[in-house]
C-alpha positions in Angstrom: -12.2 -17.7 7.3 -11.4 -17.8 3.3 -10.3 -14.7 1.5 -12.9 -15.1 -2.0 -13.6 -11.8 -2.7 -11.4 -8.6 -2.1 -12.4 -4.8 -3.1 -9.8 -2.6 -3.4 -10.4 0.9 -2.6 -8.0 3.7 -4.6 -6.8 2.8 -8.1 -3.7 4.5 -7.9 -0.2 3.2 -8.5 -0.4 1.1 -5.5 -4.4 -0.1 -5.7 -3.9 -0.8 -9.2 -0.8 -2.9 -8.3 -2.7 -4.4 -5.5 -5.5 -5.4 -7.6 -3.6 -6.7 -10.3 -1.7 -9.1 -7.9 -5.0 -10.4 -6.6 -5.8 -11.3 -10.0 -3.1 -13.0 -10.8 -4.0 -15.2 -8.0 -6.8 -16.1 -9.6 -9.1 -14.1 -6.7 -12.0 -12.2 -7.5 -11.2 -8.2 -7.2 -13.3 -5.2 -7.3 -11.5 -1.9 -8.3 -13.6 1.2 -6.7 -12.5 4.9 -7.2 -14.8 8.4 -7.2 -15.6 7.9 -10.2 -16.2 4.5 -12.6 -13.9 6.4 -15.8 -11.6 6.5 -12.8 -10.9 3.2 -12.2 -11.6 2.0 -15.9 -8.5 4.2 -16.8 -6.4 2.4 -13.9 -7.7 -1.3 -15.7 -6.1 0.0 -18.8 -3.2 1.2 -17.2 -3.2 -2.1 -15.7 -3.4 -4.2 -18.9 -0.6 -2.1 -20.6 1.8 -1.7 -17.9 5.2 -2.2 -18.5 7.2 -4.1 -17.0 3.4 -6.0 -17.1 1.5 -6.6 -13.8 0.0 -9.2 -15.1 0.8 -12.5 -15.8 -1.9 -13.5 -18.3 -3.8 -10.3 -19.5 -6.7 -12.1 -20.5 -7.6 -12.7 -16.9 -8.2 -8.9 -17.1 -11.3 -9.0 -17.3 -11.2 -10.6 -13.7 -10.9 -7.1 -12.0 -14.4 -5.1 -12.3 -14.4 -1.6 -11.2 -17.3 0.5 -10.0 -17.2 4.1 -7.9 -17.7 4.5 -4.1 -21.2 6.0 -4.2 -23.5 3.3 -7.2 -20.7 -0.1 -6.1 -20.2 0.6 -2.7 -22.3 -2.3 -2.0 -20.1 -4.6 -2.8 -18.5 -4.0 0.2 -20.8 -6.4 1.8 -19.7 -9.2 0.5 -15.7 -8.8 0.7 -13.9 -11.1 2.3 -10.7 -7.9 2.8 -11.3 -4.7 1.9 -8.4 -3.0 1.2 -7.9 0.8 1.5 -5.1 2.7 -0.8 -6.3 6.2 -1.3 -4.2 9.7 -0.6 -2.7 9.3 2.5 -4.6 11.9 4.2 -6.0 11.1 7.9 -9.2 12.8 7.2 -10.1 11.5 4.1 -8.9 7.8 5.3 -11.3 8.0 8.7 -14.8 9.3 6.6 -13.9 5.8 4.2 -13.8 3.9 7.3 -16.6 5.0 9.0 -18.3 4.2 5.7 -16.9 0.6 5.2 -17.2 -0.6 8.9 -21.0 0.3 8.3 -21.6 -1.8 5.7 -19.0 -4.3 6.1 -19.4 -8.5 5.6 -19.0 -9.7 9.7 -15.4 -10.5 10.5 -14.2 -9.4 7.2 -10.6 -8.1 7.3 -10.0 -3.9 6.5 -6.3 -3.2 5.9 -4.7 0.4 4.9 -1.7 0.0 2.7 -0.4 3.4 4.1 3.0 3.6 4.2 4.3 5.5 7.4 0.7 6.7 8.9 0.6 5.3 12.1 -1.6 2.5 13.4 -3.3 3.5 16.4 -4.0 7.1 14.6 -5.9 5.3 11.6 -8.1 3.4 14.0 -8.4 5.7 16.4 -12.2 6.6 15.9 -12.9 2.7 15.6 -14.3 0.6 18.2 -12.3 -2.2 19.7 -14.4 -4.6 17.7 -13.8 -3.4 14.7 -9.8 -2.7 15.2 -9.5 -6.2 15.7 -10.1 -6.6 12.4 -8.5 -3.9 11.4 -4.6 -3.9 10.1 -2.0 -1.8 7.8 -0.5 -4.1 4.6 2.2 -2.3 3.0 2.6 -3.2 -0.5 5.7 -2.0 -2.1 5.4 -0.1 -5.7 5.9 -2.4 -8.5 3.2 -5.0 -6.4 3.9 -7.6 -8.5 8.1 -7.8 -8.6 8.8 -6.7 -4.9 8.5 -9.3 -2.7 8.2 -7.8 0.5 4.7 -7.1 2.6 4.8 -5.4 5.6 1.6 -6.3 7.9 1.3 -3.7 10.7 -1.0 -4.6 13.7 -1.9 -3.8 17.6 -2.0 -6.2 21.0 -5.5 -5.7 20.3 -6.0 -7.4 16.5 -7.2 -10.9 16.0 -4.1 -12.7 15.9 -5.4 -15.7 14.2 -7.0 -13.2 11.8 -3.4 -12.1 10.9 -2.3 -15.6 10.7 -4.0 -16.0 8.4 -3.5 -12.9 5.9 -0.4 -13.0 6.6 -0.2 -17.2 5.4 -2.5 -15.9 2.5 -0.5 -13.2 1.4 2.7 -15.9 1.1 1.1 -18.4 -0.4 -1.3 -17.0 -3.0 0.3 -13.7 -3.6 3.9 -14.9 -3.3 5.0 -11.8 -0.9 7.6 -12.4 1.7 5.5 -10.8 4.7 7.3 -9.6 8.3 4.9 -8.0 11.0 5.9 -5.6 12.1 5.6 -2.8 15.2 3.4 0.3 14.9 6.5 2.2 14.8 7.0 5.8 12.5 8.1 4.4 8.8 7.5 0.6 10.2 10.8 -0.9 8.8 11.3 -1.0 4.6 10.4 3.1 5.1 12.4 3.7 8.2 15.8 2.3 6.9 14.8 2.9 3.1 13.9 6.5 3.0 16.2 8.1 5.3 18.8 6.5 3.0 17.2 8.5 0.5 16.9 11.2 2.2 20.7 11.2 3.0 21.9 10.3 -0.6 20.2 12.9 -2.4 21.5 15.9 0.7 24.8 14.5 -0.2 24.5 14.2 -3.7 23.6 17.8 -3.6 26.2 19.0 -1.2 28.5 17.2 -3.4 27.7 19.2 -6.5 26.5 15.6 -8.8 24.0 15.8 -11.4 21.2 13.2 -11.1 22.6 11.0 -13.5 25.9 10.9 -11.9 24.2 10.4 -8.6 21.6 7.8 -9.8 24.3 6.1 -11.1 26.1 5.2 -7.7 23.0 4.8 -5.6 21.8 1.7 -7.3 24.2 -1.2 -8.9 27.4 -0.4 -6.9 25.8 -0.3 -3.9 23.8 -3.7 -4.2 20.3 -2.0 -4.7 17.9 -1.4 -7.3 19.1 0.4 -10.6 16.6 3.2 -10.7 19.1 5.3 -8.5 18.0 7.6 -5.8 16.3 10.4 -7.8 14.8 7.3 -10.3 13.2 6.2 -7.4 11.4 9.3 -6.3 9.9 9.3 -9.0 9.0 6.0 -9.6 7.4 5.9 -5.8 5.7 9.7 -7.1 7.5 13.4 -5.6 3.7 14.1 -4.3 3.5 10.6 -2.5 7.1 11.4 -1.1 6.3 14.7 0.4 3.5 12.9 2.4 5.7 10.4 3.4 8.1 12.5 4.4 5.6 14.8 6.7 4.1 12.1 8.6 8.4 11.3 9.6 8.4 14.8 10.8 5.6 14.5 12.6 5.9 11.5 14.2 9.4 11.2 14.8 10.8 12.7 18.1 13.0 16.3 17.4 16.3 14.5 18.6 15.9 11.6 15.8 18.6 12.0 12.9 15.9 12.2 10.2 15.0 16.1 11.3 
């Protein structure tokens, strides 16, 4: 299979990122939100982000956009169809009973959830259609952070991975690891229960954010935004769902409780 046309579903932080990437790569990229002034305003975004997501803005014209009801057709002729909206299950399931309806055959659909289990985003799919069906968890900025988490099941295509996984190396320049479907996978399981911990002890500690931002980041080998910059670069709303589906997921005895 070839990877020649990709729609992108959600033109949030992360589909926005996504898209952008897939641009620079010189692929073909549809944008789809509700609503067309949507995902217009997230190709603006796009094209005046800073630090910039892309590396030429005159390819911006390379990402069209449309809305889920008048463009959903273009779902038929995606090679990956990637889904980044609200990370709600309910939501998630009624767009996946819609794409796997109108769906190109063998196309790949991917979620870019970041701790929603596997098996309970597929779970209303047939087995033909989970075999084709996988998580890839960007990480917000797309464009600088190099790491892609691919999340499948015994039961995908594993030449089918093979070769998003090859794809997303060599034409998106992301350093991918597959991984488990475990709770958090690995960048969120490690990551945000060291959040989690620095800001309880930040706060226990009686630090203002600054203080506390300032020793969670350089001094401690990772990024500069600190641990409070970093909530709200990755978006306090995002974080609470993130943070749910641990406490849901996880067993009572684990630390994170």
């Amino acid at each position: 299979m070839n990877i020649k046309n990709v729609v992108v579903i959600g033109s949030g932080t992360m589909g926005s990122g996504i898209a952008a990437q897939l641009c620079n790569a010189n692929i073909p990229v549809t944008l789809l939100d509700l609503k067309t002034e949507i995902s217009e305003k997230a190709k603006k975004k796009i094209f005046q982000s800073k630090p910039p997501l892309l590396i030429d803005k005159n390819k911006i014209n390379n990402i069209k956009v449309g809305n889920i009801e008048e463009d959903f057709h273009i779902i038929e002729k995606a090679d990956w169809v990637v889904e980044a909206v609200v990370e709600r299950i309910d939501i998630k399931h009624k767009l996946y009973e819609k794409i796997l309806k109108s769906r190109k055959k063998d196309s790949i659909i991917s979620s870019n959830t970041s701790t929603i289990p596997l098996k309970i985003l597929s779970e209303k799919m047939s087995d033909k259609d989970k075999k084709d069906f996988c998580i890839t968890h960007f990480f917000n900025p797309v464009r600088y952070m190099g790491l892609l988490e691919i999340v499948s099941e015994t039961i995908n295509d594993e030449k089918k991975i093979s070769y998003l996984k090859n794809f997303c190396e060599e034409n998106l320049g992301k350093g991918v690891i597959i991984c488990k479907d475990t709770p958090g996978f690995l960048g969120n399981r490690v990551g945000v229960y060291a959040m989690q911990v620095a800001m309880t002890e930040a706060i226990k500690m009686q630090l203002n954010i600054e203080e506390a931002d300032a020793i969670f980041g350089r001094p401690m080998g990772i990024p500069k935004t600190g641990v409070f910059g970093l909530y709200d670069l990755i978006g306090i709303d995002l974080m609470s769902d993130v943070l749910k589906s641990f406490l849901k997921e996880l067993p009572k005895s684990d630390v994170f409780h």
